[in-house]
N, C-alpha and C positions, 0 to 999 in steps of 0.2 A: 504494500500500500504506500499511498504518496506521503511522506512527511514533510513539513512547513517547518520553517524556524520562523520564531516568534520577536517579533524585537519591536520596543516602545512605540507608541504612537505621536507625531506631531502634531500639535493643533493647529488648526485653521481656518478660515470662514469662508463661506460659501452661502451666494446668493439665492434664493429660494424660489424667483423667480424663472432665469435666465442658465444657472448652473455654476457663473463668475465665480471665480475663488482666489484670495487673497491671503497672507500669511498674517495681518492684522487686522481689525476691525475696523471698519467705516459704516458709516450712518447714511452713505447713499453708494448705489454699486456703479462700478465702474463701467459696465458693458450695459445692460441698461438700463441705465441711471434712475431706480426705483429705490425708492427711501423708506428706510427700516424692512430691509428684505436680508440683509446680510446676517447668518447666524454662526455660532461657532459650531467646526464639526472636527471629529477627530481625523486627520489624512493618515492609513497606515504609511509608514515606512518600506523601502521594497525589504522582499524577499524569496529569496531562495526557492523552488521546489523542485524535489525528486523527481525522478520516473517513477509513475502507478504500472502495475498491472491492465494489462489492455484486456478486457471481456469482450468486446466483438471486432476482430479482426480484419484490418483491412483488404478490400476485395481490388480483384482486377475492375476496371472500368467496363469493361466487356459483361462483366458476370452481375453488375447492377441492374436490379430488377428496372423494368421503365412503368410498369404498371402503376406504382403507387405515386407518380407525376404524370397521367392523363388526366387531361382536362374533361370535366363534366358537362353539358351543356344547362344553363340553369332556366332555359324557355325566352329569355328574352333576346334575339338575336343580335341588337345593336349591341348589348351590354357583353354579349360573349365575341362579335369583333374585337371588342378595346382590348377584353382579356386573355384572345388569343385561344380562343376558343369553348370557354370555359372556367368553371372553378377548378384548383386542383385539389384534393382532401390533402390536409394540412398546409394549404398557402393561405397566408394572414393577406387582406384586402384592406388599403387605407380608402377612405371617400372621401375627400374632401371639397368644401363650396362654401358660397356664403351662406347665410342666413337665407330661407325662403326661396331657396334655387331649385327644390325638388328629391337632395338626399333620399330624404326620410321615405318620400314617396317610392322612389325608383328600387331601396333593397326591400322594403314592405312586399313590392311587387315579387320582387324576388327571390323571397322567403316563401312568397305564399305558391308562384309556381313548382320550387322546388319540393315543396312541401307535398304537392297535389301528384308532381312523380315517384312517392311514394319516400321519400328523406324523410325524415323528422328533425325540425327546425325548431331552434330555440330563438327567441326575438327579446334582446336583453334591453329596456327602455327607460334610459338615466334621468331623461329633460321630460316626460310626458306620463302620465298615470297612464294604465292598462287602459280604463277605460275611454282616455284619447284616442289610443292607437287602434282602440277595435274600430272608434266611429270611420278614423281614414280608411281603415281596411275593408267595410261595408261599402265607402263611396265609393272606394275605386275597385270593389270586388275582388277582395283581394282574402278570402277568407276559406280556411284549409283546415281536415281533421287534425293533423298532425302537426298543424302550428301553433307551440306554445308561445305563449306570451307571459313576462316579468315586469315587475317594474323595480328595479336594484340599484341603487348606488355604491356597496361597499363590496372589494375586489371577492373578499371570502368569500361572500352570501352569491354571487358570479360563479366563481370557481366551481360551491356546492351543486348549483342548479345546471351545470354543466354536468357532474359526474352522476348527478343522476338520471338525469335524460341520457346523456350520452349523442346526441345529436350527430349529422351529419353535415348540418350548418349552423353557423352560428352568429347572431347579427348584435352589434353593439351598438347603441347611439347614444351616446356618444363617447367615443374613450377619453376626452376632459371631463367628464361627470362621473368617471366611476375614480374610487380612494381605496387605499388601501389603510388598516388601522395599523399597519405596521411601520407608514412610514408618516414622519411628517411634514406638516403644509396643508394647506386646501388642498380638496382637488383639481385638478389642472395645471398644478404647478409643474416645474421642470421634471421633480422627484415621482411624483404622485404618477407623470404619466409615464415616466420609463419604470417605474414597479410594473403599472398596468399593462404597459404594453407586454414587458417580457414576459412575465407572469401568463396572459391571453396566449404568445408566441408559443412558449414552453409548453402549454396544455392542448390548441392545436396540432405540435410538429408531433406529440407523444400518442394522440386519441387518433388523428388523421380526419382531424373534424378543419372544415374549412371555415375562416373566418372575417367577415366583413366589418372594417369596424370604422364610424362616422370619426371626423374630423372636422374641429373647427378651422377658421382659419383667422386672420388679424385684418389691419384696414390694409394693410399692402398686397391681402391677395394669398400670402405665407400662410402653409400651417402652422397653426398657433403648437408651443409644446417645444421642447428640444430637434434640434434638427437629426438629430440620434434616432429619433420618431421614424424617420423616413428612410432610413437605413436597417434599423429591425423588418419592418414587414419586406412583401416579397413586392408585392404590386401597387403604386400611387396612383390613385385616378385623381383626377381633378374636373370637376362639375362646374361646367359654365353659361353662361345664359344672363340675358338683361333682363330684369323684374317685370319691365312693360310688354316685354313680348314672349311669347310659348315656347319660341323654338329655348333646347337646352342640347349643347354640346358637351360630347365625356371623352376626354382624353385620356391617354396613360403616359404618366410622368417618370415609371418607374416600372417596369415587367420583367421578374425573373423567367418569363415562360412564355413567351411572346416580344411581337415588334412593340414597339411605340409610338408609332408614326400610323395608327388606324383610330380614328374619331368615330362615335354614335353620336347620332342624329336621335332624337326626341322630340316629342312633341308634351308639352306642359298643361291641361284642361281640367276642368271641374270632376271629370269622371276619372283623374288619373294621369300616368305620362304612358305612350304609346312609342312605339318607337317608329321613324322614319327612314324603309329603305332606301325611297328617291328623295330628298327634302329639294333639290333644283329648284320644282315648282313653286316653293315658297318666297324665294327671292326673286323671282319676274314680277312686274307688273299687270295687271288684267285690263288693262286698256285695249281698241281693237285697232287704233291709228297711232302714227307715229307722232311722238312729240319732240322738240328740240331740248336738245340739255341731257340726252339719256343712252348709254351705252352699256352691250352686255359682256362681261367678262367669264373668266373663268378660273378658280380660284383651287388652290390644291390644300386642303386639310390633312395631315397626314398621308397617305396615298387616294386620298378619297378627293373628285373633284367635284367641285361643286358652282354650279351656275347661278350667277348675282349681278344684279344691275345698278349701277352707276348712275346718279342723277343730281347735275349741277344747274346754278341759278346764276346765272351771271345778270345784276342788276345795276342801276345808278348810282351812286353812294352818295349821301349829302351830306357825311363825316368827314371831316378830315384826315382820320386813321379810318379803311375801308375796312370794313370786317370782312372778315374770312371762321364760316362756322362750317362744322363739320358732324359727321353723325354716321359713327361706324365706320368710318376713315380715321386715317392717321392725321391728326390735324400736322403736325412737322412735315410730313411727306405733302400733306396738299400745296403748304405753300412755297416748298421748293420746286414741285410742280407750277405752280403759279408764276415762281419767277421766273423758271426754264422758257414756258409760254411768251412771256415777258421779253424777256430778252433773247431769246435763239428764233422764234419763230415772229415777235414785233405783234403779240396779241394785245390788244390796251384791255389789260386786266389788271393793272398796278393800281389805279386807283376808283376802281369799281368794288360794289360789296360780292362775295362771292359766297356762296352755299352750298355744300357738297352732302349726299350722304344714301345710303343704300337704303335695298327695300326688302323686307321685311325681318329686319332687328338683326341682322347677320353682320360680321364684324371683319374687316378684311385689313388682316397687319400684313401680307406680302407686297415685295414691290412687284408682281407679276401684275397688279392691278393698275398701275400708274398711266400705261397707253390707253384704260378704257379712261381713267380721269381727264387726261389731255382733249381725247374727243367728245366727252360727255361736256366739257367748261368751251372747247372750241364751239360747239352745238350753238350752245347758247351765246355765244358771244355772236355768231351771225347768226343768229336765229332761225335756222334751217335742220331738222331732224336729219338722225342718220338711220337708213337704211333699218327695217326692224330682223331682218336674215344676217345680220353684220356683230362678231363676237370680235375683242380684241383683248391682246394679253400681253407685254412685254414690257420691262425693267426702262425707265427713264434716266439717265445720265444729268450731270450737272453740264456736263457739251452738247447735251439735245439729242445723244443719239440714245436708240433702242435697243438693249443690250437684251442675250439670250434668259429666258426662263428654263427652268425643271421641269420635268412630267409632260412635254411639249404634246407627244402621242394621248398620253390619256386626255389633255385637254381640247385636244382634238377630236380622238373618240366620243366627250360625252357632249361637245360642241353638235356633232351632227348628227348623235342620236335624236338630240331633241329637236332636230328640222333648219340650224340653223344653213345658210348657204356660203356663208362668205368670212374669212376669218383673216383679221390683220395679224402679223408674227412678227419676232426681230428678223433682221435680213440675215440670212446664211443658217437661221435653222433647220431648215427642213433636209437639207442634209441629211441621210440615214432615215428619216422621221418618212412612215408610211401616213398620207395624209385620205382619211376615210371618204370614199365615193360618195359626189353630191354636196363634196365639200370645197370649195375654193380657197387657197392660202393664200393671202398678198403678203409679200416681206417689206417690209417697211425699215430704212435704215435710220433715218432718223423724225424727230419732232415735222419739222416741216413737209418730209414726206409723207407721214402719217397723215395727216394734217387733207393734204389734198387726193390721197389713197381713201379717205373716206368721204372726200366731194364726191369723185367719181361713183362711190357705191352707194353713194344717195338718191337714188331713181336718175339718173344721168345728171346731176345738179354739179356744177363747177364751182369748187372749195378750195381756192388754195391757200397757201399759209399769206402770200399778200393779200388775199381777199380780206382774209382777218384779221390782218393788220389796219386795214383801211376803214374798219365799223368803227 
């Protein structure tokens, strides 16, 4: 057996918040600067240890079972993209979102599918009483023999209701709300959630009970908790979605058993969240004529593409400083777009008010978007619509040129699935790039070409970059 030499302990303090620790006492911590959070702890000294005895023997890599890492399917198929297929029995699952983004809804759902495939699901509920959670469960039908439900706070009374069910999933909401009486702090502090967490991990990887567990997050977006947090479990999704609109997008920030670069589409309603195979249609407009000011692009989510429309205002200003609002744009990227306009193609957009922003609540941070920005803000500046069959996609330079995008094909492919005909590119991509029949590519090299590349696909309408220099 392993023997340990013993040798005194040093004292020390350590912040109860954050984790900070310091070899004297202060009254306000240094990492983040919360007052009367600093306690004294004892830090062992290092030490020494033996070799133990090995009880299970290391195996060839070849002779490791693969069984007990397949992924399950848990019924909802956006939510088993993100996770790469599935849950696996013993992978811990972080969720994390804001406040009111749909968490609670989306494992509800998915406790109660799993539940109805014949698992037995435990639903452990820190922030809400049972009888909360039945009422969500009834709206969104979400209700199963064999889904227990808790309402616990403390890590023990968790653990117990675990070894007795014995479960095949197990869903926490939230692991800031559950404590442990072993260690101290509030719940949710630095301490409290690395007990919880490990404590959940260890009883997962040992029963091969899989585990979902809710995570708050702070105003920057950050799981709230030690960043330790996100390193113990196997999988980080991250829940995202505007308050005003339904759609909800779930990414995976962190997959031991899968890509990370595959998004779920959701839909957010009274009866529940749904999941959406094609979401496309969500971001077009339903108008049946073309308006000026509006261009469709084509936007790549993890490998997932997705079709979103562009629509700028270019108006009068009768400010001094012209405003420039944006909405679901990058406000820095529009108005370096702005000046590009400005100055490489001689758009008088400098001291006009300017309005950019997408449709329907979808959020586009790539620069693949910036060529649909150009002609959506050109649109409007001569007042002539572009083409409604016309997609464009490619990176704007501070020199005006149109530099190459990623995923060229696939945005091509879901380009002409949905009927569009004519698609602007940077110049020299199509190179290698099989362009889908029915489809037109124009290469465009830069701002000003682009510029009169979409006069031309404007019903025969002549646009060129001096035209729009001269409104």
């Amino acid at each position: 057996m392993a023997t340990r030499t013993t040798t005194r302990r040093t004292p020390g303090f350590r912040c109860g918040e954050c984790g900070w620790t310091t070899a004297k006492w202060v009254g306000r911590c240094g990492e983040c600067h919360a007052w009367g959070t600093v306690a004294e702890t004892g830090a062992p000294a290092a030490a020494r240890t033996t070799a133990a005895t090995v009880v299970t023997p290391a195996q060839r890599i070849a002779d490791v079972d693969l069984t007990r890492a397949a992924a399950r399917p848990t019924g909802v198929a956006e939510f088993d993209r993100v996770l790469g297929g599935g849950l696996v029995p013993g992978g811990v699952v972080l969720v994390a979102g804001e406040p009111g983004v749909g968490k609670s809804t989306l494992l509800l759902d998915v406790a109660a599918r799993a539940a109805r495939s014949g698992s037995e699901v435990l639903y452990i509920s820190g922030e809400e009483s049972a009888a909360q959670v039945r009422t969500r469960a009834e709206r969104i039908s979400a209700m199963a023999d064999t889904l227990y439900l808790a309402a616990e706070t403390d890590l023990a009374t968790v653990l117990g209701h675990v070894e007795a069910r014995s479960p095949g999933l197990l869903v926490v909401d939230s692991v800031q709300t559950i404590a442990s009486a072993d260690v101290e702090g509030q719940a949710g502090n630095v301490s409290q959630v690395r007990e919880v967490t490990g404590s959940l991990i260890a009883a997962a990887k040992s029963r091969g009970v899989a585990v979902l567990l809710v995570g708050h997050v702070t105003k920057d977006g950050s799981i709230a908790g030690p960043r330790l947090l996100e390193h113990l479990v196997d999988v980080v999704i991250q829940f995202e979605g505007d308050r005003h609109s339904g759609l909800r997008l779930v990414r995976a920030v962190k997959n031991r058993f899968g890509p990370t670069d595959e998004v779920g589409c959701f839909e957010l309603t009274d009866a529940g969240i749904t999941g959406l195979a094609d979401p496309s249609g969500l971001f077009l407009s339903t108008r049946d004529h073309a308006v000026p000011g509006t261009c469709v692009t084509v936007t790549l989510e993890g490998r997932r593409p997705l079709v979103a429309e562009v629509q700028a205002l270019v108006a009068t200003s009768t400010l001094p400083s012209p405003r420039r609002t944006s909405s679901g744009l990058d406000a820095s990227r529009l108005a370096m777009i702005i000046a590009v306009l400005d100055k490489r193609a001689g758009a008088p957009v400098a001291s006009r008010d300017i309005f950019a922003a997408t449709v329907g609540g979808v959020r586009i941070t790539e620069p693949a978007a910036d060529l649909a920005i150009v002609c959506a803000v050109a649109s409007s500046v001569v007042d002539k619509p572009l083409a409604t069959d016309v997609v464009a996609f490619g990176e704007v330079g501070l020199a005006g040129e149109v530099r190459r995008v990623t995923g060229l094909d696939r945005r091509l492919a879901e380009a002409a699935r949905l009927g569009f005909r004519h698609a602007l590119v940077p110049a020299g991509s199509l190179s290698g790039t099989a362009v889908p029949a029915g489809l037109r590519a124009v290469e465009v090299a830069d701002v000003p070409r682009a510029i009169e590349a979409m006069g031309r696909l404007a019903g025969g309408r002549s646009t060129s970059a001096a035209a729009v220099g001269t409104v």
